[in-house]
C-alpha positions, 0 to 999 in steps of 0.5 A, a space after each residue: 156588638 162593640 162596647 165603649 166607655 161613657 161618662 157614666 161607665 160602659 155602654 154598648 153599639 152596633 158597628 159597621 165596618 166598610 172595606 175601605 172606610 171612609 166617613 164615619 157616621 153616628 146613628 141614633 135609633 128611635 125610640 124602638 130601641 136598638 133594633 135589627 132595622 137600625 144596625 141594617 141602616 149601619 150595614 147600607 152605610 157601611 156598603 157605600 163605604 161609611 164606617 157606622 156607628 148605632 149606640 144603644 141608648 136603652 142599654 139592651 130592651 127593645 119594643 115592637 109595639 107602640 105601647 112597649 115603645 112608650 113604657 120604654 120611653 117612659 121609663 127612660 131617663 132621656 136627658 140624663 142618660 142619653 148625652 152620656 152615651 150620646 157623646 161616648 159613642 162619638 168619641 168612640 167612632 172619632 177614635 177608629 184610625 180611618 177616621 182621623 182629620 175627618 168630620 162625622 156624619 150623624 144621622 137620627 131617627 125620631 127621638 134619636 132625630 133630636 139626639 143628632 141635632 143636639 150633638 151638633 150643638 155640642 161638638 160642633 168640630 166634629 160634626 159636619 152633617 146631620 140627617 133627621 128622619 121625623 124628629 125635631 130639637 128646636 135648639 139654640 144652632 150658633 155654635 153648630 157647624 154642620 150642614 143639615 138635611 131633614 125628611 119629615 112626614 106632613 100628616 105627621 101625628 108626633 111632629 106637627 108640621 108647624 115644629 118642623 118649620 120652626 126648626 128649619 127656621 131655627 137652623 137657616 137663623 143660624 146662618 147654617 145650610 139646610 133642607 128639609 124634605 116633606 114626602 107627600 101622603 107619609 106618616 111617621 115611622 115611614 122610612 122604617 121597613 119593619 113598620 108596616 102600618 107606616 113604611 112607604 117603600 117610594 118615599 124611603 128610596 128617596 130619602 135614602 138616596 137623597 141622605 146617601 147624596 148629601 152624606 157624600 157631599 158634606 163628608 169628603 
């Protein structure tokens, strides 16, 4: 674990190092926490050559239930305490050396899913891909500049297919390139291997290659 410095004073993150690095990628965690799945998402990235970066929004808990994820949740300030960290972390991640004259990958899970799509907004310089993984943001994208790739679940209880559309919708509005993916007979979550009730190991290879492909493509 690394620590780096936010608006709102030190924050904590995962970070990957490649051998060579190359592109550097931002991911934001789901609403578990920052858990072993998403530092070993770090470690595939960082495998292909991707320096990656996970910051930990919650500053330390992490939830294995259901019900701990919502009393986590619950009890966290998302719109004041996350953007902080948010943008901390990506000044962190710009500011290793490989990484100069090169635009950043951010790729979000579920709630940190939102968190990519809303730094896009925010830094849109800086970022030129963003990856969501069931999660949705339905923003104003005209200042983005990024290219976006999302893979969704269609029977979906926490994002109705409908705010998915809209969304995409919302990006190709803004003139940006985007596509989204819905992976047949998938729930939430079903990328995560340490959810066993959602994980399906057929559509998580295929958005993981279809992620790898397009991080490629967008962060030369």
């Amino acid at each position: 674990m690394i620590e780096f410095k936010s608006e709102t004073g030190k924050a904590a993150g995962y970070l990957a190092l490649p051998e060579k690095p190359r592109g550097g990628v931002l991911v934001l965690h789901a609403w578990w926490g920052l858990n072993d799945f998403f530092k070993s998402f770090c470690d595939r990235l960082a495998s292909h050559g991707f320096l990656a970066m996970a910051p930990d929004l919650y500053g330390g808990p992490v939830a294995k239930t259901v019900s701990e994820a919502k009393e986590l949740a619950s009890s966290f300030d998302e719109n004041s305490k996350a953007p902080p960290v948010v943008l901390g972390a990506m000044d962190y991640l710009r500011s290793q050396p490989s990484q100069s004259g090169l635009r950043t990958g951010v790729v979000g899970f579920s709630m940190g899913a939102a968190w990519a799509l809303w730094l896009s907004t925010k830094r849109p310089e800086d970022v030129g891909a963003v990856v969501v993984f069931y999660g949705t943001y339905l923003l104003d994208f005209s200042k983005a500049k990024a290219s976006f790739l999302g893979n969704f679940a269609p029977e979906d209880e926490w994002e109705p297919t409908a705010t998915v559309k809209a969304l995409e919708q919302k990006i190709r509005g803004a003139r940006r390139e985007v596509t989204f993916h819905f992976y047949p007979g998938t729930r939430h979550w079903f990328f995560e291997e340490d959810r066993p009730d959602a994980y399906d190991r057929e559509a998580a290879s295929l958005a993981w290659n279809r992620t790898l492909e397009f991080l490629n493509s967008k962060l030369q």
